[in-house]
Structure formats: C-alpha cells, structure tokens
N, C-alpha and C positions, 0 to 999 in steps of 0.2 A: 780248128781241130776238134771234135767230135771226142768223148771220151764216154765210155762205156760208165755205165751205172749198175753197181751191185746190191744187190738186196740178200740179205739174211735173216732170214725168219727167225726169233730167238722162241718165241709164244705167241701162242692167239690166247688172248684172253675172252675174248667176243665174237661171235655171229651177231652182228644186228637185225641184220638183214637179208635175207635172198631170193631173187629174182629171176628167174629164166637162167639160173646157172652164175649171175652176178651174185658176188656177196658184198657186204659193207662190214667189215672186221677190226676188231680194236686188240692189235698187234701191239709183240714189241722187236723192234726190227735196227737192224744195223747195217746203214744205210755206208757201201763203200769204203768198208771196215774200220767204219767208226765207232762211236760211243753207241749201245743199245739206247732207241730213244722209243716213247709211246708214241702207234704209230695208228689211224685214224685212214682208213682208204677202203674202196669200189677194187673189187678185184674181177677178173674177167674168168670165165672157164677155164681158160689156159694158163691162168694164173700169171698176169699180167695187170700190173697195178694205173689203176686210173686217177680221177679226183679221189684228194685226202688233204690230210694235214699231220705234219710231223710235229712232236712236242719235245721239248727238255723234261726233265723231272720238275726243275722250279715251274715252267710253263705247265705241267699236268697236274702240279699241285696247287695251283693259282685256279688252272680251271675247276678242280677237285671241288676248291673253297668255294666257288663263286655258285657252281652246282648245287653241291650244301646246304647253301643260303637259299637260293632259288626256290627247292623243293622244300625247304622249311616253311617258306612264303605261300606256297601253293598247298600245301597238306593244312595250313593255320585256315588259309582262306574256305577252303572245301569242309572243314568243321563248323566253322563259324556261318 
C-alpha cells in the first residue's frame, strides 16, 4: 500500500544553493504532521523535494557542535 507523503514548510532559513531553478535549502519542515524537524534538501522548480537529510533538534545540535569545532580548526589553521 502506497501512502502519500506530506510536507509543511514551517521556514526556510537558507538558500545554499541554486542552479538551473534547483535549490538546496535548509528548512524547517513537518514531515506527515509530525514534529517540525531541520530539514536539509534539493528542491526542484515545481517544488518538489529531492536528495536531503532530515534532522532532530538533538541531531542538529550534535551537527551544530561538531561544525563549531570544525571551523575553529580551520580559522586556527588559516592564521597560523
């Protein structure tokens, strides 16, 4: 059985990207009336969602941290 998938746009917080009318957006979106979750996807012209990746709050704030740290590493390295 086949079940329809609903999407709710709550915010875009990002344009990353866009290409030929594709964008790559950092939403927050409530996927099948669930919980609004950070949402990481290729959208198509017709607005039609492609590759992405959906996150929890713990999971956006794990990547948040790990980011963080990242570009601390790289802003030290580029001084140094």
């Amino acid at each position: 059985m086949e079940k329809n998938i609903t999407c709710k746009i709550i915010r875009t917080l990002a344009v990353l990207r866009e290409n030929n009318g594709y964008t790559k957006e950092l939403r927050v979106v409530s996927w099948n009336d669930g919980a609004p979750k950070l949402d990481l996807h290729e959208w198509t012209p017709e607005g039609r969602c492609c590759k992405g990746v959906t996150l929890t709050d713990d999971e956006s704030r794990a990547l948040l941290q790990g980011l963080t740290e990242y570009f601390a590493e790289v802003d030290a390295d580029d001084e140094g």
